[in-house]
C-alpha positions as CSV (number, residue, x, y, z in Angstrom):
1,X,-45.3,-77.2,-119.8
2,X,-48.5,-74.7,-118.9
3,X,-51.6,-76.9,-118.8
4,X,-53.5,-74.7,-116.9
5,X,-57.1,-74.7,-118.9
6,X,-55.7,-76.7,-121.6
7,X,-58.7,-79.1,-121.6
8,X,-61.1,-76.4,-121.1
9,X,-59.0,-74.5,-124.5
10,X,-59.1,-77.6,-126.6
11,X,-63.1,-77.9,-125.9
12,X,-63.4,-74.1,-127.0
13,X,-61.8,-75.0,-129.8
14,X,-63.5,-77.9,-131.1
15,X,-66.9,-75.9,-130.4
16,X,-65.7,-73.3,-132.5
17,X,-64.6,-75.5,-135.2
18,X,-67.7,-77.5,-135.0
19,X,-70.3,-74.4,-134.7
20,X,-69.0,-73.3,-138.0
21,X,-68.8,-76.4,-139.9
22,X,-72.5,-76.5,-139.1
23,X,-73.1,-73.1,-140.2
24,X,-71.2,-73.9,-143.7
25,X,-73.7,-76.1,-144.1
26,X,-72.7,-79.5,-142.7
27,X,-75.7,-81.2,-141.2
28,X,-74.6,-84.9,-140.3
29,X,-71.4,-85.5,-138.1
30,X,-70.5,-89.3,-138.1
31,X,-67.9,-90.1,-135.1
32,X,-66.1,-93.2,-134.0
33,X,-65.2,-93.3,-130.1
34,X,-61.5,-92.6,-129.0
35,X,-59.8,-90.5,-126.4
36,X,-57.5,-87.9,-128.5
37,X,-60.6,-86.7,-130.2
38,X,-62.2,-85.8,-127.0
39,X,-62.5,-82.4,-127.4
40,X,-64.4,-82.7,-131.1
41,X,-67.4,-85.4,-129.4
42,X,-68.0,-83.3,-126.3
43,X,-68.2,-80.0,-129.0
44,X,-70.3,-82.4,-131.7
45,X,-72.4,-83.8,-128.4
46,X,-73.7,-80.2,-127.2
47,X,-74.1,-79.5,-130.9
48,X,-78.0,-79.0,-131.8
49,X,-77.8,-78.3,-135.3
50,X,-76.1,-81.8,-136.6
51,X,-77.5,-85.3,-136.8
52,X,-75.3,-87.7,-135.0
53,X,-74.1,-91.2,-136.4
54,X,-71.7,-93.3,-134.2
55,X,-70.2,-96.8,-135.1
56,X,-67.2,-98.6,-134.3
57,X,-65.9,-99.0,-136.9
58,X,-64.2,-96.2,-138.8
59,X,-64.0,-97.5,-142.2
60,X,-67.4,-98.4,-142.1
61,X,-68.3,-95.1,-140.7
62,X,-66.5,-93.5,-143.5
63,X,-68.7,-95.0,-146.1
64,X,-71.9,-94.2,-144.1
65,X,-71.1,-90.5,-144.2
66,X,-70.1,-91.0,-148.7
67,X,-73.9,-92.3,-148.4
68,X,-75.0,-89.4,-146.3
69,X,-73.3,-86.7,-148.2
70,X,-74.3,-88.3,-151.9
71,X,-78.3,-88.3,-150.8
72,X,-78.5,-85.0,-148.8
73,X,-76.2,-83.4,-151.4
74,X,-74.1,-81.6,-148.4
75,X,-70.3,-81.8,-146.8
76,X,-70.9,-84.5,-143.9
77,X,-68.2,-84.3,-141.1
78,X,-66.3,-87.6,-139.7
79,X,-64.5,-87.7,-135.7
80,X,-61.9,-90.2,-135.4
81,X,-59.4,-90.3,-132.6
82,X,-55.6,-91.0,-133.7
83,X,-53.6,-93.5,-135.2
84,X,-55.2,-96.6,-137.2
85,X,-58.7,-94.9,-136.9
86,X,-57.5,-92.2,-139.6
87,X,-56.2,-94.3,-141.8
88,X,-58.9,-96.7,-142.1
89,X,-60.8,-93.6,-143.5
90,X,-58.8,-94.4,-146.6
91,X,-61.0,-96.0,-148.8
92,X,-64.0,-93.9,-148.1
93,X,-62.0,-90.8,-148.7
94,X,-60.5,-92.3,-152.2
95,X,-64.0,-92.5,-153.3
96,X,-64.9,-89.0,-152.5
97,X,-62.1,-87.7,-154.0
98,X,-62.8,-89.6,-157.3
99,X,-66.8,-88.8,-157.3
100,X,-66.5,-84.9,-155.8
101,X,-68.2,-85.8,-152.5
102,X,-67.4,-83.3,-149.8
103,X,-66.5,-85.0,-146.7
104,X,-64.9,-83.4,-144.1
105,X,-62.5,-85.4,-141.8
106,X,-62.0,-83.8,-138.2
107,X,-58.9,-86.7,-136.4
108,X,-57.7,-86.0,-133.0
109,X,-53.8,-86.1,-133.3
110,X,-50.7,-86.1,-130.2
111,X,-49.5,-82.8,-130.0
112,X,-45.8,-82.8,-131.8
113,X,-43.7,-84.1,-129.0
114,X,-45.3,-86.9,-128.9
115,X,-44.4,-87.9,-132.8
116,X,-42.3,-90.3,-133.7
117,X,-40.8,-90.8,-130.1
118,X,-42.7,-94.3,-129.2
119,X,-45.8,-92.2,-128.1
120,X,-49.0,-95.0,-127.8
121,X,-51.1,-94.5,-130.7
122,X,-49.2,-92.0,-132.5
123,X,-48.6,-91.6,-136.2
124,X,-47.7,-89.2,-138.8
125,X,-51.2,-87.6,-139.7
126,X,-50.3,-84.6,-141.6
127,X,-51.2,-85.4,-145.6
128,X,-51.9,-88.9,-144.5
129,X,-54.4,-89.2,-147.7
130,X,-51.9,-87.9,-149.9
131,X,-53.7,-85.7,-153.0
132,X,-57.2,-87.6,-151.9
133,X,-57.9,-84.9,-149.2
134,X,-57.0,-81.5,-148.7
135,X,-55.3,-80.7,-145.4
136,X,-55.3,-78.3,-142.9
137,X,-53.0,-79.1,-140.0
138,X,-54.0,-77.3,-137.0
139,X,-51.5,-76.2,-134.0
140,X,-52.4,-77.4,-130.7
141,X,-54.6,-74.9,-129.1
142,X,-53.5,-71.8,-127.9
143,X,-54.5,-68.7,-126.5
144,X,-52.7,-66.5,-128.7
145,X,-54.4,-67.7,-131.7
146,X,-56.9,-65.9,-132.3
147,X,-60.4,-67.2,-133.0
148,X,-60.9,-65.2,-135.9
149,X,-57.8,-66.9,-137.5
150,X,-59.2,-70.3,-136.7
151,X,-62.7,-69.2,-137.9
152,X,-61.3,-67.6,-141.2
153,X,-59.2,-70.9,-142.2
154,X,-61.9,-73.3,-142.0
155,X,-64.4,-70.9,-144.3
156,X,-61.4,-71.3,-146.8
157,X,-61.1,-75.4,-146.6
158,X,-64.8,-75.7,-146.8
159,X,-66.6,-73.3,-148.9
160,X,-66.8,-74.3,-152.1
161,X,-65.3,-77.6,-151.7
162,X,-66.6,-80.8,-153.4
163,X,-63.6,-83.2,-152.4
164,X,-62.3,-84.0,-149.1
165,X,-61.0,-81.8,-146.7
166,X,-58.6,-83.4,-143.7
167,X,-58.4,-81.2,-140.4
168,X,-55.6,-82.8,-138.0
169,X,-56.1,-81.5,-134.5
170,X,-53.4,-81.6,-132.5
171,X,-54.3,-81.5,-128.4
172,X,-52.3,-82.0,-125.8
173,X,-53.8,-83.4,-122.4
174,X,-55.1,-83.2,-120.1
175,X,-58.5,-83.8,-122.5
176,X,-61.4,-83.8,-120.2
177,X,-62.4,-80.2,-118.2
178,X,-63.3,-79.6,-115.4
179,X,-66.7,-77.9,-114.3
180,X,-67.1,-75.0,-114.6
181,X,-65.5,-74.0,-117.7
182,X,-62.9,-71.5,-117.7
183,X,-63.5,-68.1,-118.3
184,X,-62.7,-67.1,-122.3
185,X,-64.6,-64.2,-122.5
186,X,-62.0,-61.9,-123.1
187,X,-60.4,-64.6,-126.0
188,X,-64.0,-64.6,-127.6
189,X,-64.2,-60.6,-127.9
190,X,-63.4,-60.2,-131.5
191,X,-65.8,-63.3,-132.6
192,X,-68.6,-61.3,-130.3
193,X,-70.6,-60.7,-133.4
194,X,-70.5,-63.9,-134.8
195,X,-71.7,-65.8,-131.9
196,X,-75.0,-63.4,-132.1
197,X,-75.2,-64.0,-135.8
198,X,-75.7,-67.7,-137.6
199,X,-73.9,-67.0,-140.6
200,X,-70.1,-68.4,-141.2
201,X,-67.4,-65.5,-140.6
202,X,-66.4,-65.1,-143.9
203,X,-68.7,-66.0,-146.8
204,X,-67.8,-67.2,-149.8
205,X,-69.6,-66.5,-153.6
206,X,-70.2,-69.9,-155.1
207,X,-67.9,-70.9,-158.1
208,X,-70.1,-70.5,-161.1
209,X,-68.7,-69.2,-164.3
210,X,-71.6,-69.5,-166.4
211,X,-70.2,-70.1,-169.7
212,X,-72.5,-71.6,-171.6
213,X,-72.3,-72.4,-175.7
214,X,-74.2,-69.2,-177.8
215,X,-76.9,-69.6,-180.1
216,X,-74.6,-70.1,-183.0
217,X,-72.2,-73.0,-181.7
218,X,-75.6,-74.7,-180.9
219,X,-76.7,-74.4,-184.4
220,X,-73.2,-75.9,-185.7
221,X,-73.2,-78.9,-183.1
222,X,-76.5,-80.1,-184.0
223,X,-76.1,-79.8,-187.6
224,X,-75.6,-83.2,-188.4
225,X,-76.0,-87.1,-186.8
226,X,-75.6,-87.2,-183.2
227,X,-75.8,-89.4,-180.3
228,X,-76.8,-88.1,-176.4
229,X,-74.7,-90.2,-173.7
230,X,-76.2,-90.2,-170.2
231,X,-73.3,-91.3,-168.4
232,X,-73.0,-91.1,-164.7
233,X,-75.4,-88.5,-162.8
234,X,-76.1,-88.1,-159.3
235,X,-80.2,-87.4,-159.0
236,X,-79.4,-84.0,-158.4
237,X,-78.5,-83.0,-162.5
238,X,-82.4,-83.5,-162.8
239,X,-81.4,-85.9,-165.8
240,X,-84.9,-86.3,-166.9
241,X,-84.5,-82.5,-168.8
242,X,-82.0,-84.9,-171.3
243,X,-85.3,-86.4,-172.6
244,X,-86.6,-83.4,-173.5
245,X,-83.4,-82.7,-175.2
246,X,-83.4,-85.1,-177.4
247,X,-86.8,-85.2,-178.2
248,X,-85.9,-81.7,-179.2
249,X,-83.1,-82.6,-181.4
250,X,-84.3,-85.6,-182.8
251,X,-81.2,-87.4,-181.5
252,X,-81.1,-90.9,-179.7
253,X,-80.0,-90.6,-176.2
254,X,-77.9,-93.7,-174.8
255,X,-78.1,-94.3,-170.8
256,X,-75.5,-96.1,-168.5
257,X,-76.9,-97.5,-165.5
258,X,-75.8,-94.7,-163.5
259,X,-77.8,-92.4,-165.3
260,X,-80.9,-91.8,-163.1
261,X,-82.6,-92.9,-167.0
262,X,-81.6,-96.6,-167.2
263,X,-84.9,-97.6,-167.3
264,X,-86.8,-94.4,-169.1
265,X,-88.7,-95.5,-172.0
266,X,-87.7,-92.7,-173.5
267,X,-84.5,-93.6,-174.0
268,X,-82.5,-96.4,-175.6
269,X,-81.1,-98.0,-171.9
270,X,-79.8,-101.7,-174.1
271,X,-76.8,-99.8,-175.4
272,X,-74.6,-102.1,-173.8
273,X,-76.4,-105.2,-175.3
274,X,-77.4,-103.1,-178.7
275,X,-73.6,-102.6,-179.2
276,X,-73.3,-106.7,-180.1
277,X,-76.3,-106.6,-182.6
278,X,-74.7,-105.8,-186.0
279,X,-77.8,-104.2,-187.3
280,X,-77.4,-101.4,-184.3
281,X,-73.6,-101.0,-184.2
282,X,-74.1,-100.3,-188.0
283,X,-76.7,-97.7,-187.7
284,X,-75.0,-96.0,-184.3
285,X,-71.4,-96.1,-186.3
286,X,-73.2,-93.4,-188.7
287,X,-73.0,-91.2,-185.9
288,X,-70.8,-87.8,-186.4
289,X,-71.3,-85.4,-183.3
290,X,-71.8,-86.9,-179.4
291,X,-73.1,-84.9,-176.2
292,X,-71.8,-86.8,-173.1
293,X,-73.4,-85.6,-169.8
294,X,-71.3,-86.8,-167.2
295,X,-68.3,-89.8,-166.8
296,X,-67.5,-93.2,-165.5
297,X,-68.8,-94.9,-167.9
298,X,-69.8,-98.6,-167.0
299,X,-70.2,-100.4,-170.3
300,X,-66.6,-101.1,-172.2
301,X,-68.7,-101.5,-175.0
302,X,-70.0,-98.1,-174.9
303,X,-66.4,-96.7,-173.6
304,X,-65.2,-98.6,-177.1
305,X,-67.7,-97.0,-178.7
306,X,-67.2,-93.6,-177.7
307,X,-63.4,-94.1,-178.4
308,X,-63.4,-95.8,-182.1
309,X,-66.0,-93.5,-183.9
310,X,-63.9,-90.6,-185.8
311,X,-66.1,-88.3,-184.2
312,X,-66.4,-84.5,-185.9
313,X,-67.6,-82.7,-182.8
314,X,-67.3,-84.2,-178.8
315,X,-68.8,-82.2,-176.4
316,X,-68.9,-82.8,-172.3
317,X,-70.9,-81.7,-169.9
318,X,-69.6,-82.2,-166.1
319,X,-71.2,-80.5,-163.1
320,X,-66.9,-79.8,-162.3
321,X,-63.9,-79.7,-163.9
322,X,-62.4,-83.6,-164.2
323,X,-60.7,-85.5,-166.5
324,X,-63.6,-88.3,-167.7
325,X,-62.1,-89.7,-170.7
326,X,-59.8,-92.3,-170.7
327,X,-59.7,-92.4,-174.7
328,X,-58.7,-88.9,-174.4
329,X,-60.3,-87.6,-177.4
330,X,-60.4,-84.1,-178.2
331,X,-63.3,-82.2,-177.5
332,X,-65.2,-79.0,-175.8
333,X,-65.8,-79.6,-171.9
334,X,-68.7,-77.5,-170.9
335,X,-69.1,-76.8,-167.0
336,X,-72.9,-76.6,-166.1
337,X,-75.3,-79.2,-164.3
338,X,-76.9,-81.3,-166.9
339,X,-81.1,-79.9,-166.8
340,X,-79.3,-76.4,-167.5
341,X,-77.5,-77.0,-170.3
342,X,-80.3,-79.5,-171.5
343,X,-82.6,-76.2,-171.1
344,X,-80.8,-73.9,-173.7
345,X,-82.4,-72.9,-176.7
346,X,-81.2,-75.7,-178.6
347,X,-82.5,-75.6,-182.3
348,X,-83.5,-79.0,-184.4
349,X,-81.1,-81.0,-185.4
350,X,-80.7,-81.3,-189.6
351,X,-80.8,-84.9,-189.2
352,X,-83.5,-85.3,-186.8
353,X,-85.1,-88.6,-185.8
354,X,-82.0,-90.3,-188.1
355,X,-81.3,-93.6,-185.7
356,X,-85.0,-94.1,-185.2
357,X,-84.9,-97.8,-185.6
358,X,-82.6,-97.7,-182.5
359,X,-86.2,-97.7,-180.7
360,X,-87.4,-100.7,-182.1
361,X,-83.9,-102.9,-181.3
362,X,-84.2,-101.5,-177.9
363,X,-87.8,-102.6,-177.8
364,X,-86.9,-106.2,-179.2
365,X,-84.3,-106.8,-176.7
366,X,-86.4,-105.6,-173.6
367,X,-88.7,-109.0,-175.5
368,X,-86.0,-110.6,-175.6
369,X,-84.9,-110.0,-171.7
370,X,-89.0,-110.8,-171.1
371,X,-88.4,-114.5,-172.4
372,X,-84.9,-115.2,-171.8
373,X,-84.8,-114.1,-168.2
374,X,-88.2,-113.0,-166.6
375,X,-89.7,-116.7,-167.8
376,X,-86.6,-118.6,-167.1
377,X,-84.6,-120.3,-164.4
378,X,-84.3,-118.6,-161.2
379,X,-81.1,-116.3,-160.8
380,X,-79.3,-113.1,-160.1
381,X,-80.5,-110.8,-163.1
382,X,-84.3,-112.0,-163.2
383,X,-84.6,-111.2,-159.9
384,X,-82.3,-107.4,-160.7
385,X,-85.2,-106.7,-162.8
386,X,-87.7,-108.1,-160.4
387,X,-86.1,-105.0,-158.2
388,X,-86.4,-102.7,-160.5
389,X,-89.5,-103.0,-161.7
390,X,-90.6,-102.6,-158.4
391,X,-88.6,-99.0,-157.7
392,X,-91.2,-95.8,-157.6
393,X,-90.8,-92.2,-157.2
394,X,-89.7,-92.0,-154.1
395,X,-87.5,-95.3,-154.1
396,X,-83.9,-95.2,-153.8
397,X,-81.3,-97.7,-155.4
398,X,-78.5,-98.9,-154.2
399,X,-76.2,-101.1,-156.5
400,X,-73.2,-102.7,-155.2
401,X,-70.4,-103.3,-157.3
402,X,-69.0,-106.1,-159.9
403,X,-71.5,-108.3,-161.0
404,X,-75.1,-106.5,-159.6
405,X,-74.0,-103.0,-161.3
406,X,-73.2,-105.1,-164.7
407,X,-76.8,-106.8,-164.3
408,X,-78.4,-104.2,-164.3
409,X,-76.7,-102.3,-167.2
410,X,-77.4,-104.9,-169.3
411,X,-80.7,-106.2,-168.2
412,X,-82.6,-103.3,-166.3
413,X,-86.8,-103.4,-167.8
414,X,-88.2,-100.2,-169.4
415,X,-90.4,-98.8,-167.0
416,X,-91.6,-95.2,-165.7
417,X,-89.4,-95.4,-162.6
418,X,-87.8,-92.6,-161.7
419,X,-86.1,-94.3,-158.4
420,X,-82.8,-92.3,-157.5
421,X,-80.1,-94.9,-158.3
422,X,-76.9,-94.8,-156.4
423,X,-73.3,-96.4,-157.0
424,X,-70.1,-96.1,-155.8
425,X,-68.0,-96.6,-159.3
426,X,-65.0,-93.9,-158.4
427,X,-62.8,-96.5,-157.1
428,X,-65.3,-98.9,-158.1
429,X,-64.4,-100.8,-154.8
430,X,-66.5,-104.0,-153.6
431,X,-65.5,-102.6,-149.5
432,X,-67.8,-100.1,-147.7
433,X,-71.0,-100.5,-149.8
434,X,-73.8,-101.8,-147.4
435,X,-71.8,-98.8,-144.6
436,X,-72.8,-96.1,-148.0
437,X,-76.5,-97.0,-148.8
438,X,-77.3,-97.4,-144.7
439,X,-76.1,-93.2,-145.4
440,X,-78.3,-93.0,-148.3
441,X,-81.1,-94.4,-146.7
442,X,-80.6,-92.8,-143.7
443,X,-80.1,-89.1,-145.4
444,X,-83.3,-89.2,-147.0
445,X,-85.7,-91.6,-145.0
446,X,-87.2,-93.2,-148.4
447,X,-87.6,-96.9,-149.0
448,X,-84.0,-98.4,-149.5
449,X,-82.6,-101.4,-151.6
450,X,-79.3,-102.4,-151.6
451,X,-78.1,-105.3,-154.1
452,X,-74.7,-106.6,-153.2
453,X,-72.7,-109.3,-154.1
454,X,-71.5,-112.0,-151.1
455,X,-68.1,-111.0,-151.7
456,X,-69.0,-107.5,-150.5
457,X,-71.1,-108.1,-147.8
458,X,-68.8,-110.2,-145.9
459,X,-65.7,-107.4,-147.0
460,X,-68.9,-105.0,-145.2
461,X,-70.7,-107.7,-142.6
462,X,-70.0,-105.1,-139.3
463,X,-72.1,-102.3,-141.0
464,X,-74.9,-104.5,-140.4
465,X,-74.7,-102.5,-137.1
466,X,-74.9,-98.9,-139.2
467,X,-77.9,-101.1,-140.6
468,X,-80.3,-101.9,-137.2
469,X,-80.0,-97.4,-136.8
470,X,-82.4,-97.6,-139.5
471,X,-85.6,-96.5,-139.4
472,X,-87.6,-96.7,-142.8
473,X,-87.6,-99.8,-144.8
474,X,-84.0,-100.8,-146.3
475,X,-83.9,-104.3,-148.2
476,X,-80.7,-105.6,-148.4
477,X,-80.5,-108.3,-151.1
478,X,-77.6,-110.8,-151.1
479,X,-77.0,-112.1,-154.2
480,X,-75.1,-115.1,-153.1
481,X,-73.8,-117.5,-156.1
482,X,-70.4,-118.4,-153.3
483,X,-67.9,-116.3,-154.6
484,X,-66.5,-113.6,-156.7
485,X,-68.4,-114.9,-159.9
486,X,-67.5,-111.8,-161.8
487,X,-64.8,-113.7,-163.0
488,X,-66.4,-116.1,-164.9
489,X,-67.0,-113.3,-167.2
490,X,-63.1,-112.9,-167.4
491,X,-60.4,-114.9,-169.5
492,X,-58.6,-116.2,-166.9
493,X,-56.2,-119.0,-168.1
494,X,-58.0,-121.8,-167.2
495,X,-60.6,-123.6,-164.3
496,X,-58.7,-124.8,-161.6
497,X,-57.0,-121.0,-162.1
498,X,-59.8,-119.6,-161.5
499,X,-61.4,-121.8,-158.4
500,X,-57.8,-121.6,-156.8
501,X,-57.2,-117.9,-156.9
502,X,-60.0,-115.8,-158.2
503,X,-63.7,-117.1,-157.4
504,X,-62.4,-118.1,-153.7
505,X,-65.8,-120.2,-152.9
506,X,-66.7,-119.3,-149.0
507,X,-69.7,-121.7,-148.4
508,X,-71.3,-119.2,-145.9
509,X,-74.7,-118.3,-145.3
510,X,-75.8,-115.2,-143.9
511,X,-78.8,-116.0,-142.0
512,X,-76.4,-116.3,-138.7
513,X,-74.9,-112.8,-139.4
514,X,-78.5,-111.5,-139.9
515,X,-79.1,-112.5,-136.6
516,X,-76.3,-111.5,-134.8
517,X,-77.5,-107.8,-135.6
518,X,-80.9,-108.5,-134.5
519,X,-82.0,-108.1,-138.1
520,X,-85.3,-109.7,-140.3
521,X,-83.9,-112.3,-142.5
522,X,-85.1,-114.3,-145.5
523,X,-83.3,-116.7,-147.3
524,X,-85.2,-117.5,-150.9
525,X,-84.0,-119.2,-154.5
526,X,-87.3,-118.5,-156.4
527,X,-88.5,-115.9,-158.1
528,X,-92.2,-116.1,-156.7
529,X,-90.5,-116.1,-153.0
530,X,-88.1,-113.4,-153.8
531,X,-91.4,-111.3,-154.8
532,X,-93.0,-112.0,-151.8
533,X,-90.5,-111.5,-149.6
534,X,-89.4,-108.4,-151.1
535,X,-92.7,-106.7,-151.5
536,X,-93.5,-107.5,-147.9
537,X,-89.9,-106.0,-146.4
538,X,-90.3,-103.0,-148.5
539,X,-93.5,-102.2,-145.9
540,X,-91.3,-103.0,-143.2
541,X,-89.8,-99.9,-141.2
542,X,-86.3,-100.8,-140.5
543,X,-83.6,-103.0,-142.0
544,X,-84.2,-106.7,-143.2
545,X,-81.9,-108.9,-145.1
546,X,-83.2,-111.1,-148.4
547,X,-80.4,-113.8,-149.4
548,X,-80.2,-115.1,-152.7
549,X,-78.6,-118.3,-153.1
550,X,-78.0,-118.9,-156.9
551,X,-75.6,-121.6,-158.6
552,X,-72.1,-120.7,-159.6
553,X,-72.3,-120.0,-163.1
554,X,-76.3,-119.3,-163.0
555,X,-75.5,-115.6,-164.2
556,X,-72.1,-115.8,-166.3
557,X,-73.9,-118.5,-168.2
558,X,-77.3,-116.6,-168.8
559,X,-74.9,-113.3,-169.7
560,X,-73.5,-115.8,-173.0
561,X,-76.4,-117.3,-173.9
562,X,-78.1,-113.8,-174.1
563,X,-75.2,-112.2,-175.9
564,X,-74.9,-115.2,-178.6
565,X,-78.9,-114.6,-179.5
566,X,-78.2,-110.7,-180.0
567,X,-75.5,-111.3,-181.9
568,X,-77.3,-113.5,-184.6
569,X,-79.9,-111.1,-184.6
């Protein structure tokens, strides 16, 4: 077999691949070390126009690039060499798929006679993600491929995409050229243009139909009593424009926690709560037309809501076109980011300012919350909206999954914050989540807080090494009650059920793994310490670690007692 320049071919390639991927607008390349994927590090090393992130761990480095590509809104691009290192991808890329994230998965691969023959480190790649990922499968390199073909496929996987796309590259070895590179120059010819220009070889019109409701549907949908849901919104949809909207209607507008308007006082954020006080549910079931902007709704009482009421007109808005309703009601999907279609010329609604009592139950409850939890024993939600309260403008959030994200929907404070609150509720999986916000905190450079469960930071502990890369202040708070406690909050058959197979108590500390990654560490259980500590590590330019140690059934208790008082009231 000829491999007379191969290296030096497979390293043209790679640059080629990675010179446009940066000119499609990919700014961060996140790579894992391995041999087969030589040709795409050297390429991504001599690349000046992309950010470089390196771990060794690929799942881990997965979720750091979801984080990168959620907070600098832009495709991110992963290196992994063959084998295991793609498929531990897997989770990251599920997420992705679910929440329209654009990551772009570049895995070195054996050429084809090297497949299923006993080859070292070989595995089927092709369509490894199944319908998570879109693939392209490229041939090994070759000189009688053009560069224009190569050029021209990768503008069609990435332009306009908002999901995963997979790239396999197959190279044969040898992997590592020799100085001084081969001569290509005749190869190149065609592409002559493009490496004077710095625009992509074929661009692409963005994928905006711009159908938006006339003057007269508006007038019919608001012509009546309606409800505003602020469901899941990444900061981007400028969600703050829904206030204005329903200050213009004269309609309530209902957040979940992944909102971006959780805690807006100008919104009713206790829905979740609101929906056990009689008096509420009575006045909300009056309801007869509902605008949801967004899906993934967190609440099941608000996801029961949405699904009992006969409603006489459901409209959706969703920044693409998804399936977001698992009640599967009938209704008119609209396809526009939310501060547009807030900004039409909406008229007033006939029944303006109908649920304005909602205010005052929100109000009581936030009272309530005040003396039930701010000025009571120490535990996982007082000091949630100890967190939260402390969140400004240019704060980002970072809840972790199970319990935390269910906290805070319930029990977030009414403040001005406008913090950019960030989740990972596609898969809604408790793996990857400290990897994601170190992303998010590294996309941005703003004051970080992460809130995670013990269960998920020990499923996440080697990210603590994406962690130390970290250069503006990133608090990550441990809530630690020994175990998966979310399932107190479930009806599991009995106790010893439960101990044995669900909460799986650990025991563990984390002041040891702290300090294995060189990191700041706290270890507090009270509220005045947990202020103190916090406030001081959110000056702090790097990465520190606040552990929470609460009691077993500190939160699953306080989450009854709380619910039996709204219900009486």
């Amino acid at each position: 077999m000829q491999t007379e320049n191969t290296a030096e071919l497979n390293l043209l390639w790679g640059s080629l691949i990675l010179e446009e991927l940066a000119r499609l607008g990919i700014k961060h390349v996140c790579m894992a070390p391995g041999s087969r994927s030589t040709p795409l590090t050297l390429a991504a090393a001599k690349q000046t126009k992309l950010s470089q992130h390196l771990h060794f761990d690929e799942r881990g480095l997965g979720f750091m690039a979801l984080g990168l590509a959620k907070a600098s809104q832009a495709p991110v691009a992963i290196i992994t060499t063959s084998g295991t290192a793609v498929a531990n991808l897997y989770p990251a890329i599920i997420e992705a798929w679910l929440t329209h994230v654009p990551l772009i998965v570049l895995s070195g691969d054996r050429p084809p006679e090297l497949i299923d023959c006993g080859a070292n480190q070989a595995i089927i790649q092709p369509a490894i993600f199944a319908q998570y990922a879109k693939q392209i499968n490229l041939p090994t390199p070759d000189i009688n491929i053009a560069p224009q073909a190569l050029l021209s496929l990768l503008d069609d996987a990435v332009c306009n995409q908002v999901q995963p796309v997979h790239i396999n590259c197959m190279y044969r070895e040898p992997l590592y050229p020799n100085e001084p590179i081969a001569d290509f120059s005749r190869y190149l010819a065609p592409i002559a243009n493009w490496q004077q220009q710095a625009a992509p070889y074929n661009q692409f019109a963005s994928m905006d139909t711009g159908i938006m409701p006339t003057a007269d549907a508006l007038a019919r949908f608001v012509h009546g009593k309606g409800v505003i849901v602020a469901a899941t919104l990444a900061p981007e949809q400028q969600s703050s424009e829904l206030i204005q909207l329903a200050q213009k209607l004269g309609w309530p507008i209902v957040t979940d926690a992944q909102s971006q308007l959780r805690q807006h006082p100008g919104a009713i954020g206790n829905i979740d709560q609101l929906l056990q006080q009689p008096k509420a549910k009575a006045l909300l079931a009056q309801a007869e037309k509902v605008i949801v902007f967004g899906g993934r709704i967190l609440s099941k009482r608000l996801i029961n809501y949405l699904s009992e009421q006969n409603w006489k007109d459901y409209w959706q808005v969703l920044p693409q076109q998804q399936r977001l309703d698992p009640s599967h009601k009938p209704k008119q999907v609209w396809l526009a980011p939310a501060h547009k279609f807030a900004a039409l010329s909406w008229p007033r609604s006939s029944q303006a300012n109908w649920a304005l009592n909602l205010v005052q139950f929100n109000d009581e409850l936030e009272t309530l919350y005040q003396q039930q939890i701010d000025n009571a024993e120490f535990g996982e939600a007082q000091t949630i909206r100890a967190i939260a309260k402390r969140q400004s403008d240019n704060h980002q959030l970072f809840i972790g999954n199970s319990l935390p994200v269910r906290l805070y929907d319930m029990f977030a404070p009414i403040t001005p914050s406008s913090a950019s609150v960030f989740t990972n509720r596609g898969a809604s999986g408790i793996d990857g989540l400290l990897a994601t916000a170190c992303g998010v905190a590294v996309a941005e450079a703003k004051p970080t807080t992460l809130i995670i469960g013990d269960i998920s930071a020990l499923h996440d502990l080697n990210s603590l090494a994406i962690a130390r890369s970290v250069t503006s202040p990133l608090v990550i708070v441990i809530l630690n009650n020994d175990g998966g406690n979310i399932f107190n909050l479930l009806p599991v058959p009995n106790e010893q059920l439960r101990t044995d197979y669900y909460r799986l108590s650990h025991g563990l500390e984390f002041g040891f793994g702290a300090a294995m990654f060189g990191l700041a560490y706290n270890q507090v259980d009270s509220i005045d310490d947990f202020i103190e500590s916090y406030e001081y590590a959110m000056t702090y330019a790097g990465p520190s670690v606040i552990e929470v140690t609460v009691s077993q059934n500190q939160a699953s208790d306080q989450i009854a007692q709380i619910a039996s008082w709204v219900k009486q009231h």
